[in-house]
C-alpha positions, 0 to 999 in steps of 0.5 A: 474496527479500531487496530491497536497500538501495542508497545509503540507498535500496530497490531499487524495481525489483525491488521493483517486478518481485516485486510484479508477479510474485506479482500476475501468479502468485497473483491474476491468473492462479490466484486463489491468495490464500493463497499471494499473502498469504505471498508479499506479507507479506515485501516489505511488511514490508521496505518498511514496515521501511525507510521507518521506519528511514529516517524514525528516522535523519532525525528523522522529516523526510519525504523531498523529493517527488522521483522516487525517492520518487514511485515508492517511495509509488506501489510502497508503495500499490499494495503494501498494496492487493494485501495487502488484496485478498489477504488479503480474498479468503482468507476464512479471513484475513479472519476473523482480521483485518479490521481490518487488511484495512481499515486496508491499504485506507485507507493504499493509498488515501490513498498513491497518488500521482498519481490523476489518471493513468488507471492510478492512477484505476482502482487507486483506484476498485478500492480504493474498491469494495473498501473498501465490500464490506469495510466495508459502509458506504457513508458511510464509503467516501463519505468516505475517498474524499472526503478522498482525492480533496481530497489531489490524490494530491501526493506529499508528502501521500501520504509523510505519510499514508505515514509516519502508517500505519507509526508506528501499524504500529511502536505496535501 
């Protein structure tokens, strides 16, 4: 399913509403991984592909940290740990990349807005735990959480931390 651009902006509820639905159908009630990742791989790719040709037609300048863009980081982070999450538990896509699974988890974590709400807590410190098992270091996750919980979630921050991720995504 294709999201629309409306107005120079993702439709983020149905964004949103997909996302949910695949969670709901492939993670939380059935465990099947393999397909979440199938399903998964396109709405990241289109909102990864959309936030960099947005930030290309402005010259890289970052979007003011309003409403809109709160949702669309908030929506964007809780997307890359599903991905991770996803991709972790289908062992065979671990295998082949877990790096990526790493990198999913990094940017999930350093783009979620607002940690300070109860809801975005607890997703943080599901990516934190899943990030050591993936890792299997406890430093390395002492201090992704470190610089994560520094960063305050500010919207912002997160749209920079955001926009570092996709220009490496675009490189490599």
């Amino acid at each position: 399913m294709e999201i629309q651009v409306i107005r120079d902006h993702l439709d983020i509820v149905k964004l949103q509403e997909k996302m949910n639905d695949i969670v709901f159908d492939y993670l939380d009630t059935s465990n099947n991984y393999p397909k979440a990742v199938r399903e998964l791989n396109p709405l990241y790719t289109q909102a990864i592909t959309f936030y960099k040709e947005y930030l290309d037609n402005r010259a890289g300048k970052l979007p003011s940290a309003n409403t809109y863009w709160h949702l669309y980081i908030d929506c964007c982070a809780k997307l890359c740990y599903f991905l991770a999450a996803s991709t972790y538990y289908s062992s065979n896509e671990l295998q082949k990349t877990p790096e990526k699974v790493e990198q999913l988890l990094t940017v999930a974590a350093y783009s979620l807005p607002s940690i300070d709400q109860e809801d975005n807590e607890q997703l943080l410190s599901a990516i934190f735990e899943l990030y050591r098992e993936v890792v299997g270091n406890e430093e390395q996750t002492a201090s992704l959480r470190n610089a994560v919980l520094e960063q305050k979630g500010a919207v912002k921050q997160c749209l920079q931390q955001f926009k570092a991720f996709v220009d490496k995504e675009f490189t490599e």
